[in-house]
C-alpha positions in Angstrom: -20.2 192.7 32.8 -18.2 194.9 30.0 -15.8 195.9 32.6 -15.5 192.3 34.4 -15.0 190.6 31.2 -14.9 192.4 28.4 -12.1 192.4 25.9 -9.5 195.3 25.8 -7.7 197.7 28.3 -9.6 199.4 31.1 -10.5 202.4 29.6 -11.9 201.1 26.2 -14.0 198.6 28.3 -15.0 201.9 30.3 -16.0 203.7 27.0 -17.9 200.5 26.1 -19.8 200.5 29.3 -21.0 204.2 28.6 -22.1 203.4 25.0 -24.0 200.5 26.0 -25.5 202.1 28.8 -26.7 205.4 26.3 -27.8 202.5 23.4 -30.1 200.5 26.5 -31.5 204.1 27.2 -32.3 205.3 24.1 -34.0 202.0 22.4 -36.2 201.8 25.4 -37.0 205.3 25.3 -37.8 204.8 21.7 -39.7 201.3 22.1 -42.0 203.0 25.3 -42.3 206.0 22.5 -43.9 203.5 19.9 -45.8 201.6 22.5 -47.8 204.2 23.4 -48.2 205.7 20.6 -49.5 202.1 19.1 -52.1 201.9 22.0 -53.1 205.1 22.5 -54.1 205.1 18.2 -55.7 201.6 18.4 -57.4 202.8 21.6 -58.7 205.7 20.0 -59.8 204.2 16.8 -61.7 201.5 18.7 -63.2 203.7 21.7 -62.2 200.9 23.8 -58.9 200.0 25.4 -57.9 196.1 24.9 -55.8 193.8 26.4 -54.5 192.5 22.6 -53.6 196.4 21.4 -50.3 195.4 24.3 -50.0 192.7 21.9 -50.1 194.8 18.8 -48.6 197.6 20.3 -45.6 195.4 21.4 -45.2 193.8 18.1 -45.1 197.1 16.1 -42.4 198.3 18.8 -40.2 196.0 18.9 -40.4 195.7 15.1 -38.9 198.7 15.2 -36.3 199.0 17.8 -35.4 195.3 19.1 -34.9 192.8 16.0 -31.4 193.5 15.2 -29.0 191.0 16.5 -26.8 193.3 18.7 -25.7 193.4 22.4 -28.1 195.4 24.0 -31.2 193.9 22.5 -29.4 190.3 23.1 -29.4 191.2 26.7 -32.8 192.4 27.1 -34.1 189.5 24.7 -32.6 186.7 27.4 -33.8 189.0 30.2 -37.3 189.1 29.1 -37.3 185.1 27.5 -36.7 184.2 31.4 -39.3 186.6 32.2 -42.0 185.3 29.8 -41.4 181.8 30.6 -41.8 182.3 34.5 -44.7 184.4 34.2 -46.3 181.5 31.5 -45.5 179.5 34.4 -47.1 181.4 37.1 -50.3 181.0 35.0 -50.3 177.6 34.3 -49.9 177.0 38.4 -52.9 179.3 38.9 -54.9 177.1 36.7 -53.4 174.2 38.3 -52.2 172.5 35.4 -48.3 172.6 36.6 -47.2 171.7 39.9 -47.2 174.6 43.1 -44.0 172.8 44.8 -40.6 172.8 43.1 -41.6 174.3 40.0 -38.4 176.6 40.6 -36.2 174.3 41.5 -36.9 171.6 38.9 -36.6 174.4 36.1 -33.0 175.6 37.2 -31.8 172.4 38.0 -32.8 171.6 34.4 -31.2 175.0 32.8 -28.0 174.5 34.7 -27.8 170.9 33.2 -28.1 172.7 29.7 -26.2 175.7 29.9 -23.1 173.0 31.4 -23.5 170.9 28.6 -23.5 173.8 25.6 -20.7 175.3 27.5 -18.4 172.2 27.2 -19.6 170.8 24.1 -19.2 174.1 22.1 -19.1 177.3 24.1 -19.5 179.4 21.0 -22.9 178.4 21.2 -23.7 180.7 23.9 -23.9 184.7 24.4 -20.3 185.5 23.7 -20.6 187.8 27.1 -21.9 184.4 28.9 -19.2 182.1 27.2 -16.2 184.2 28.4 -17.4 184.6 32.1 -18.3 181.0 32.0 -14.5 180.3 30.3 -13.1 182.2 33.3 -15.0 180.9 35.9 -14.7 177.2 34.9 -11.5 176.8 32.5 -9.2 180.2 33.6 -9.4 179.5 36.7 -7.8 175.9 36.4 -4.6 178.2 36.2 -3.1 179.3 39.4 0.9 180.4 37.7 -0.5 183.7 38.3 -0.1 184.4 42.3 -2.1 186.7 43.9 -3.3 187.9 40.4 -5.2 184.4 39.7 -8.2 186.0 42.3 -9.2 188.7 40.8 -11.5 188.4 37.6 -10.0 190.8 35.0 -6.8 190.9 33.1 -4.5 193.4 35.0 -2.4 195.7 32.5 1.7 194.7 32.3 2.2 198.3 33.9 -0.1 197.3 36.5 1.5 193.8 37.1 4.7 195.1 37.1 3.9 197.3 39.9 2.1 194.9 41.6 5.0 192.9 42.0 7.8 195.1 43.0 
């Protein structure tokens, strides 16, 4: 996504890329660190291991490493917010208090609805990284002054275009 539609030239959205990529590594390296750690004490202390010590354990972790407002933990935060709510879901189904048919379909028809509506209304309401893919995709792309240059999703550098059309 940095490299696709990220701001800058090629090789500082590059650089980006790699920092990211070492920041995702190390704060889950650091959360599974404090995980354990967390269940393996509460586990000990209790002779007994317990479903709510993933709770606990999960809490004190993320305490830690996930609740600063930054892109990484934005990312994993939506990620996991989708995850939660389809796996809150699946358990309601089970217990047959939400309908087996459509439940899919009726829940992203609903979050397409939502995310088209905050995107026009006031796109700076959004992820900044799901605003400007979403600005390209449905405004940009209005555009076409561009030739050959209007397909393909990233900002070509003026060296680049110049070559590109000699």
């Amino acid at each position: 996504m940095q490299l696709l539609f990220g701001q800058g030239k090629p090789v500082e959205k590059l650089k980006k890329a790699v920092w990211l990529s070492w920041e995702h590594g190390r704060n889950l390296g650091l959360f599974v660190f404090i995980y354990k750690l967390v269940q393996c004490a509460l586990t000990k202390l209790s002779g007994k291991r317990r479903h709510a010590f993933a709770f606990v354990a999960g809490i004190v972790g993320a305490s830690v490493v996930w609740r600063e407002r930054n892109t990484i933990n934005q990312q994993l935060f939506f990620y996991l917010v989708s995850r939660v709510l389809d796996g809150c879901l699946q358990v309601l189904r089970q217990k047959k208090l939400f309908p087996q048919e459509k439940t899919f379909s009726y829940f992203s028809v609903f979050t397409w609805g939502v995310v088209m509506y905050l995107f026009e209304r006031d796109k700076h309401s959004l992820q900044p990284s799901l605003s400007n893919s979403m600005t390209f995709l449905y405004h940009d792309s209005n555009r076409t002054d561009r030739g050959w240059r209007d397909f393909i999703p990233i900002e070509l550098p003026q060296s680049a275009q110049a070559n590109a059309t000699e």
